[in-house]
C-alpha positions in Angstrom: -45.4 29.7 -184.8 -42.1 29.6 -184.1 -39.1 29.9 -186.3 -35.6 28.9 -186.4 -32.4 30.1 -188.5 -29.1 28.3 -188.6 -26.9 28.7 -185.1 -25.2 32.3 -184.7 -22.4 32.4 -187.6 -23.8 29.4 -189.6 -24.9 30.1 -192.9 -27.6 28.2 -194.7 -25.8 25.4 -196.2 -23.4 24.6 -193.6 -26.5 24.2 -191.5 -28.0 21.6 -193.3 -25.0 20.0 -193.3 -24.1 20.1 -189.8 -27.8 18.5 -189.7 -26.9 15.5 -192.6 -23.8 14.8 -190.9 -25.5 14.4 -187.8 -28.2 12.0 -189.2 -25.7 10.1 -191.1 -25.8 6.9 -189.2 -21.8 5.5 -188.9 -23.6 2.5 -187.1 -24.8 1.3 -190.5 -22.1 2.1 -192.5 -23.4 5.8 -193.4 -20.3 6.5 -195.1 -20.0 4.5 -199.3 -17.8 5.9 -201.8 -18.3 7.9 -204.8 -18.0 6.0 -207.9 -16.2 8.6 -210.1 -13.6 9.6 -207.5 -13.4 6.9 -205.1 -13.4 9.0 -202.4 -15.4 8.2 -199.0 -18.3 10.3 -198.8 -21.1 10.9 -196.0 -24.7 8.9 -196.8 -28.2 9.0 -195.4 -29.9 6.2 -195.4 -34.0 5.6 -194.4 -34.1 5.2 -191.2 -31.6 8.1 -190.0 -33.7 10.2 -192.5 -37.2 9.4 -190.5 -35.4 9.7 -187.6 -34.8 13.2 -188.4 -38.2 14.5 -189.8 -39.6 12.7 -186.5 -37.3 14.9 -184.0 -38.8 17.5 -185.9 -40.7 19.6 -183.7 -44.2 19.6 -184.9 -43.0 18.0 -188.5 -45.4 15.2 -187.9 -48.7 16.8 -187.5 -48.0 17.8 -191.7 -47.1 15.0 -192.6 -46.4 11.2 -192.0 -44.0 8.5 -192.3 -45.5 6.9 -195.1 -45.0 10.2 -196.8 -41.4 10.5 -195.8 -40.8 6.7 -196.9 -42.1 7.6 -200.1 -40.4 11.0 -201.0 -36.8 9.4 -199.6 -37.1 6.6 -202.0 -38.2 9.2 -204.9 -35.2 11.6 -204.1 -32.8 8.9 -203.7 -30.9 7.3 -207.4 -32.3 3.9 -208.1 -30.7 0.8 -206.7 -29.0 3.0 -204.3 -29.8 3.1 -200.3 -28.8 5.7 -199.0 -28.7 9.7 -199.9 -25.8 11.8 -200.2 -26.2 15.6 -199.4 -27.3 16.6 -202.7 -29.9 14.4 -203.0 -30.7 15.0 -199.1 -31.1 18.8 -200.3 -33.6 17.6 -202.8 -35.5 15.3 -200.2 -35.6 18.7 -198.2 -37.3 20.3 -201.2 -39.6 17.3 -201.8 -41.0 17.2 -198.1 -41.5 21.3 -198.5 -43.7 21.4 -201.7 -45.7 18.7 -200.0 -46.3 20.5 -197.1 -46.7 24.1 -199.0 -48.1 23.0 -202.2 -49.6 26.7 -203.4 -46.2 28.6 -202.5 -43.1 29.0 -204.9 -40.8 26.2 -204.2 -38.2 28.3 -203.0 -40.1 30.1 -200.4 -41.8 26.6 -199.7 -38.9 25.8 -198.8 -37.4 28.3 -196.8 -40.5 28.5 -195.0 -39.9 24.5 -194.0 -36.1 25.0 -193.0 -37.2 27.6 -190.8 -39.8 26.2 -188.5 -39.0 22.7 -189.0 -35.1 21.8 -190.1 -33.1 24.5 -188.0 -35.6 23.5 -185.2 -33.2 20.4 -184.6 -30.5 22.9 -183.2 -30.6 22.6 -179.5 -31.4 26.6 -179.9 -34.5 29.0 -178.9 -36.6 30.4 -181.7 -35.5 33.4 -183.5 -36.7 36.9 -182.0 -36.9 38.0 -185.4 -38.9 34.7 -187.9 -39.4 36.9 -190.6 -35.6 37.9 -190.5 -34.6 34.5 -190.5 -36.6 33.3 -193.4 -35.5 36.6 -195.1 -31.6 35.5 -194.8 -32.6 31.9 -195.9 -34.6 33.2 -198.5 -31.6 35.4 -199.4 -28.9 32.3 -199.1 -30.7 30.2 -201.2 -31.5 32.3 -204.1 -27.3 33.0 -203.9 -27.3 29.5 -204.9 -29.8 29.5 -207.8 
């Protein structure tokens, strides 16, 4: 199986950034504005979401676009259409406890980043897969 850590000198969550703001579709008005601030901020919607977990390598044979309909409308605030990061972040999460459903969700979801998510870098798999999910393993619990 072959894994996949952020680009050389990208951490964790600028990776999955760089990966939202690439999905984010500006052809359907991907970018709304955040009702306490009022400042324009970066959205997800559907489409640009399946989009994503179908270029996927592999993604599909765990799990299907019913599923990722379903788990993007659960993740995203009600009467909203679109996700911003955070709640792109959760979506992530989501898709990895259903995939792993006996592992912790943090190493669920480390384990999904790494052969899944970073997989959308135009990048060859890590030499070292352990390593990477290690340093993902290590980013994330920073973050706890």
């Amino acid at each position: 199986m072959a894994l996949y850590g952020p680009p050389p000198n990208v951490g964790v969550a600028e990776g999955l950034h760089l990966i939202f703001s690439h999905y984010c579709s500006p052809w359907k008005s991907a970018i709304g504005s955040d009702l306490v601030t009022g400042e324009n901020v970066l959205a997800m919607d559907g489409a640009s979401f399946a989009r994503m977990c179908k270029e996927a390598p592999e993604l599909n044979q765990y799990i299907g676009r019913t599923d990722i309909d379903l788990i993007f409308s659960k993740t995203k605030p009600r009467g909203v259409r679109r996700l911003e990061f955070d709640q792109f972040l959760d979506t992530l999460l989501e898709l990895a406890v259903r995939i792993y459903p006996d592992e912790d969700p943090t190493i669920a979801l480390a384990n999904f980043l790494a052969k899944f998510i970073f997989a959308l870098f135009d990048q060859p798999p890590s030499v070292d897969g352990v390593g990477e999910i290690e340093r993902i393993l290590d980013e994330l619990s920073v973050r706890e």
